[in-house]
C-alpha positions as CSV (number, residue, x, y, z in Angstrom):
1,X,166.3,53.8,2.3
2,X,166.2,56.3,-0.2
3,X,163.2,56.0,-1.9
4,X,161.0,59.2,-4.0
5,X,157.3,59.9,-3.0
6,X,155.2,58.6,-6.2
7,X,151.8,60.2,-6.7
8,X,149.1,59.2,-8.6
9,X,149.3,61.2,-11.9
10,X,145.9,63.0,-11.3
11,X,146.7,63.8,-8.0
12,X,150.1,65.3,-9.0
13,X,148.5,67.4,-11.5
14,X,145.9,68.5,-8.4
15,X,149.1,69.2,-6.5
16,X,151.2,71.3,-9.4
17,X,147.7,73.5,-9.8
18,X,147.5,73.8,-6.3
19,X,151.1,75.0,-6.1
20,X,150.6,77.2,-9.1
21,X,147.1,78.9,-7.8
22,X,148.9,79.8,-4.6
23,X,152.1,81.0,-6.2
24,X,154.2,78.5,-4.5
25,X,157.3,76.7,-5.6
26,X,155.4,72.6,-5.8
27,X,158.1,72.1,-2.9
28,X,157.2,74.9,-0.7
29,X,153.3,74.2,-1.0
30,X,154.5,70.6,0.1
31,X,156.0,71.0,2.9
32,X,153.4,73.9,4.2
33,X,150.9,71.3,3.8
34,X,152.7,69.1,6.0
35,X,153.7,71.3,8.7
36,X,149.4,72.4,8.8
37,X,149.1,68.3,9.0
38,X,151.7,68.6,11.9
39,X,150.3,72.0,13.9
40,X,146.7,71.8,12.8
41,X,145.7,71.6,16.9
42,X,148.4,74.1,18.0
43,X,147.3,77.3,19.3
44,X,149.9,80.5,20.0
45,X,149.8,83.6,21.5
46,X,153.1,84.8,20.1
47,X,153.7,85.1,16.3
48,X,156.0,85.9,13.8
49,X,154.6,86.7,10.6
50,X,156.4,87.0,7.0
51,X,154.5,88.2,3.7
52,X,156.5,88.0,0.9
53,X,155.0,90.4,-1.8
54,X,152.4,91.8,0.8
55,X,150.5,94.3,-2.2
56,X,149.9,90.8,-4.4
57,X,147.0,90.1,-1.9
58,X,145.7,93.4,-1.7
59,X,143.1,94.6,-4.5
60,X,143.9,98.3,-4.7
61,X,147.5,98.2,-4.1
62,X,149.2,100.7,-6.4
63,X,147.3,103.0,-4.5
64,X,148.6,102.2,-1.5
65,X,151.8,103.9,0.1
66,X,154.1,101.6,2.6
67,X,152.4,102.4,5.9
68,X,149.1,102.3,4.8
69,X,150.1,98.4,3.2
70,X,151.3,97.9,7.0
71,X,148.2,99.0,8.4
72,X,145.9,97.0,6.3
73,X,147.8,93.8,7.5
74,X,147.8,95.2,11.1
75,X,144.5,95.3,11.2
76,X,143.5,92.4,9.5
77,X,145.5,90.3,12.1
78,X,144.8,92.9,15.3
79,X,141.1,93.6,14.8
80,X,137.9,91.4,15.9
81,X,140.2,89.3,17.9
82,X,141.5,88.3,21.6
83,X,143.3,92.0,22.1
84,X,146.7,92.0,20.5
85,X,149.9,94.0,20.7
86,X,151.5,94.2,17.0
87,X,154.3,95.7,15.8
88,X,155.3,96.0,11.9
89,X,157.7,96.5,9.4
90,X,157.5,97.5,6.0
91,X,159.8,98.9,3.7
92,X,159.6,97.6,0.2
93,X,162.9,99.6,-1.0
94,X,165.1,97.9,1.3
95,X,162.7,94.1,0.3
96,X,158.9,94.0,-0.6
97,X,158.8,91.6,2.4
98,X,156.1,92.7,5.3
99,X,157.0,91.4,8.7
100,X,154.3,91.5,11.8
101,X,155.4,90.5,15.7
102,X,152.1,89.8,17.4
103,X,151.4,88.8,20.9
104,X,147.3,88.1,21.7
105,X,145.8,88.6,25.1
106,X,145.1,85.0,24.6
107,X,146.2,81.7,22.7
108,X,144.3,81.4,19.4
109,X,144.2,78.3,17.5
110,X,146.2,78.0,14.2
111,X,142.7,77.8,11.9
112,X,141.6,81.1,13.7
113,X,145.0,82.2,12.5
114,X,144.7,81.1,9.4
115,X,141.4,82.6,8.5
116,X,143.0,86.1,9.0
117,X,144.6,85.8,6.1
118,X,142.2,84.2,3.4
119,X,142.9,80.7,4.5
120,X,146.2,80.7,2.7
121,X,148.8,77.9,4.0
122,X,151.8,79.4,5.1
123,X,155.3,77.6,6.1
124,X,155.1,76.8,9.3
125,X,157.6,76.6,12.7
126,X,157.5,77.0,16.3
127,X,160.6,78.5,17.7
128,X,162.1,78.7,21.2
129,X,159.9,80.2,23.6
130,X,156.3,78.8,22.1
131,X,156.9,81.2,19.4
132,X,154.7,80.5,16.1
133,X,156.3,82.0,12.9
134,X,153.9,82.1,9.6
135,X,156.1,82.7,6.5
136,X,153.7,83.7,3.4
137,X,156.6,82.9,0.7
138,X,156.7,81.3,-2.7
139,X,159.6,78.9,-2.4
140,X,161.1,78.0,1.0
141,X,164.6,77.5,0.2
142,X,165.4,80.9,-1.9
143,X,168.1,83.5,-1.4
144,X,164.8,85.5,-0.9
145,X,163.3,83.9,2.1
146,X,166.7,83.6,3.7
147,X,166.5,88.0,3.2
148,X,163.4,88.2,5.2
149,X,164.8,85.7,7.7
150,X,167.9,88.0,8.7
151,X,165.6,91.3,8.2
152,X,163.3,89.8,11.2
153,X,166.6,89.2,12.9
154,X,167.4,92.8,12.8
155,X,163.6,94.1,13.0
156,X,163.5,91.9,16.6
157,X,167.0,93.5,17.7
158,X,166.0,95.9,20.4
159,X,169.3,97.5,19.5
160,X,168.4,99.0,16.1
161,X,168.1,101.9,14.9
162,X,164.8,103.0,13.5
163,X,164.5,103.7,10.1
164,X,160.8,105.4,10.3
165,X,159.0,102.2,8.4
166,X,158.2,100.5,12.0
167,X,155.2,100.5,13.2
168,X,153.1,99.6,16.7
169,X,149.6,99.6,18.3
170,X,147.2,97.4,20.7
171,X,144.1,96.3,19.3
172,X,141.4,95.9,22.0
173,X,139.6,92.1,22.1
174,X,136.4,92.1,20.4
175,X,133.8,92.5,23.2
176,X,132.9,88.4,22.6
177,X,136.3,87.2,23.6
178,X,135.8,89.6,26.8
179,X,134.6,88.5,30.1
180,X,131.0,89.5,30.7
181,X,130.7,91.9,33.7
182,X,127.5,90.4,34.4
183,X,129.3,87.2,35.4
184,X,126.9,86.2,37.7
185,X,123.8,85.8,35.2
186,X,125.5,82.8,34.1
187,X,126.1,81.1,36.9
188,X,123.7,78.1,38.0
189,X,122.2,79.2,41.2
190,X,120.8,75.8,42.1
């Protein structure tokens, strides 16, 4: 059975604008779609995150040196969360790729995820070990992303040497995801 999808024409024209307004081959904006219709209930506490072209997302970023790109996006997915532990990479000189390895204090669902990062719809997969990975590319299937896939390879080898664009830090849970001390105010006494 090898038959093609066949769209209405005014929903294929929604779908090539859609592609277009998130800079995303048609294919790639496809397939994230289906993989958020496949993981929309999944919640992680470990992620892998790829931004291809990190400073297109940012509004001031000729202004912005490497690390301070890399602590932007650090932030954006550390702070006013669960408590996280994030390391990062960015060096645009060796590829303008921006990687992130994040482990929570906590699982967080996918749309929590997703709304760290404008809502955007990354390409999704769940590797071995629970591990969620968010790739933020335009087209799935380039030379390009294949680059960012073995430069996480080496960024996760605890073997490598350091080349000084790495970075690390813990971000604290917001004081709503925390345990109230006063537990016992909000227990039923009857």
């Amino acid at each position: 059975m090898n038959e093609k999808l066949q769209l209405p024409e005014c929903y294929q024209k929604m779908f090539a604008e859609y592609a277009e307004n998130s800079g995303q081959t048609e294919l790639t904006a496809f397939a994230n779609l289906m993989d958020l219709i496949q993981l929309k209930e999944l919640s992680a506490d470990v992620l892998r995150i790829a931004i291809e072209e990190p400073g297109r997302y940012l509004e001031d970023a000729e202004g912005m040196d490497a690390q301070a790109v890399l602590q932007f996006y650090m932030d954006s997915f550390g702070q006013d969360n669960v408590g996280a532990t994030i390391r990062g990479y960015y060096n645009p000189e060796r590829l303008d790729s921006l990687l992130l390895e994040l482990e929570y204090d906590a699982e967080t669902p996918l749309w929590e995820l997703l709304a760290l990062f404008q809502y955007r719809i990354p390409s999704m997969n769940i590797l071995p070990g629970q591990i969620l990975e968010l790739f933020y590319v335009s087209d799935i299937l380039s030379e390009r992303t294949k680059e960012i896939h073995a430069l996480f390879d080496w960024f996760t080898d605890p073997d490598r040497e350091d080349d000084g664009f790495g970075r690390a830090g813990y971000y604290e849970a917001l004081s709503i995801y925390e345990e109230s001390e006063d537990d016992e105010f909000f227990t039923d006494e009857s």
